[in-house]
N, C-alpha and C positions, 0 to 999 in steps of 0.2 A: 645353640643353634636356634635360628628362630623360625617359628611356621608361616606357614604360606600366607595368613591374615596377618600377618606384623609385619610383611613387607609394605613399606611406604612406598610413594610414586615419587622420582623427581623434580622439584621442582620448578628446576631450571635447567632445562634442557637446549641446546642449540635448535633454531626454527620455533619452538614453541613460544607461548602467549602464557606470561602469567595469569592466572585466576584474574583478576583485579585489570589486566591491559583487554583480556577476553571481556570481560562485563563492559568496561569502556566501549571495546570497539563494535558488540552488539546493541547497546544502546543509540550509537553516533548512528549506525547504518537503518536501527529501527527508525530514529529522525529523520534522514536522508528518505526512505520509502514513505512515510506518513509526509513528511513535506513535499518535494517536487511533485512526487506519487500521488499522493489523495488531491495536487491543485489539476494533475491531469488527469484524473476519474473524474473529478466533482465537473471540470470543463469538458468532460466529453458525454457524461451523463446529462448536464444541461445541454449540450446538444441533441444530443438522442431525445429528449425531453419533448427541448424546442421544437422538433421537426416531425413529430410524432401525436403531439393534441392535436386536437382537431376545433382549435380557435381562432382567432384571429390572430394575424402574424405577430401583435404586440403584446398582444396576451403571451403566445407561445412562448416569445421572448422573456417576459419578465417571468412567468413561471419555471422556464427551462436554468433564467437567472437563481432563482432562489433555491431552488432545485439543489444547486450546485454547492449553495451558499449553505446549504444547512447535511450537503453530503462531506465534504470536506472535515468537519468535526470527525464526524462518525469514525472518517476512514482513521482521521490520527489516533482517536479516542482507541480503537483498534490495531493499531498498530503497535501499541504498547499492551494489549491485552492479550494477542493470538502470542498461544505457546511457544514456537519456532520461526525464527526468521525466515525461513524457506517456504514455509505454511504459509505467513505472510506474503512473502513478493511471490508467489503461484497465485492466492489470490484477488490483489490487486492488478496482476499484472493478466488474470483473466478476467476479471472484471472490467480493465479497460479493452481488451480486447472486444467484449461481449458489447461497448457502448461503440467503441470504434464499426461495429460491423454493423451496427444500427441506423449510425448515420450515415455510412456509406451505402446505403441500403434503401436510406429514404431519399438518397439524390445529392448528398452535397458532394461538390465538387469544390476539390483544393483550388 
C-alpha cells in the first residue's frame, strides 16, 4: 500500500498541458505581451511624454520619440523577468492605461 507522498500526478490527462507544451505556451504569450504590448506603452508613453514638456513642439516630439525608443526594451527586458504572466499583462496593461489617460488628458483628439 503506498502513502499519501508516493502518489504521483498524471501525466496525461485529457484538457491538460504537458509540463513542456505549458512552458512553450507561457513563453510564446510572454513574447506576444512584450511585443505588440511594450510597442503600445513605449507609443503611448511617448505621447504622454510629447504633450506634457513644456518645449517646443519639436523638441516634445523628438524626446516623446526616444522616450518610447528606450521604454520598449525595458518593457520586454521585463516581460521575461516578472514572476506571473497575470502580474505581467495587469501591469502592462495598467501602465498603458495610466499613459492612455494622460493623453487624453492633455487634449488629443483621435
Amino acid at each position: 500500500m503506498a502513502s499519501g507522498g508516493m502518489r504521483r500526478r498524471a501525466l496525461a490527462l485529457a484538457g491538460n498541458l504537458s509540463p513542456a507544451a505549458q512552458a512553450r505556451l507561457n513563453v510564446a504569450l510572454r513574447a506576444l505581451v512584450a511585443g505588440p504590448g511594450g510597442y503600445g506603452l513605449a507609443s503611448l508613453g511617448g505621447m504622454a511624454l510629447g504633450l506634457w514638456l513644456p518645449l517646443s513642439r519639436a523638441d516634445r516630439a523628438m524626446a516623446g520619440t526616444l522616450s518610447g525608443l528606450l521604454l520598449w526594451p525595458v518593457v520586454f527586458i521585463a516581460a521575461f523577468g516578472v514572476s506571473s504572466l497575470r502580474r505581467l499583462m495587469l501591469g502592462v496593461g495598467a501602465c498603458m492605461g495610466a499613459c492612455a489617460l494622460m493623453v487624453l488628458v492633455a487634449g488629443w483628439r483621435p
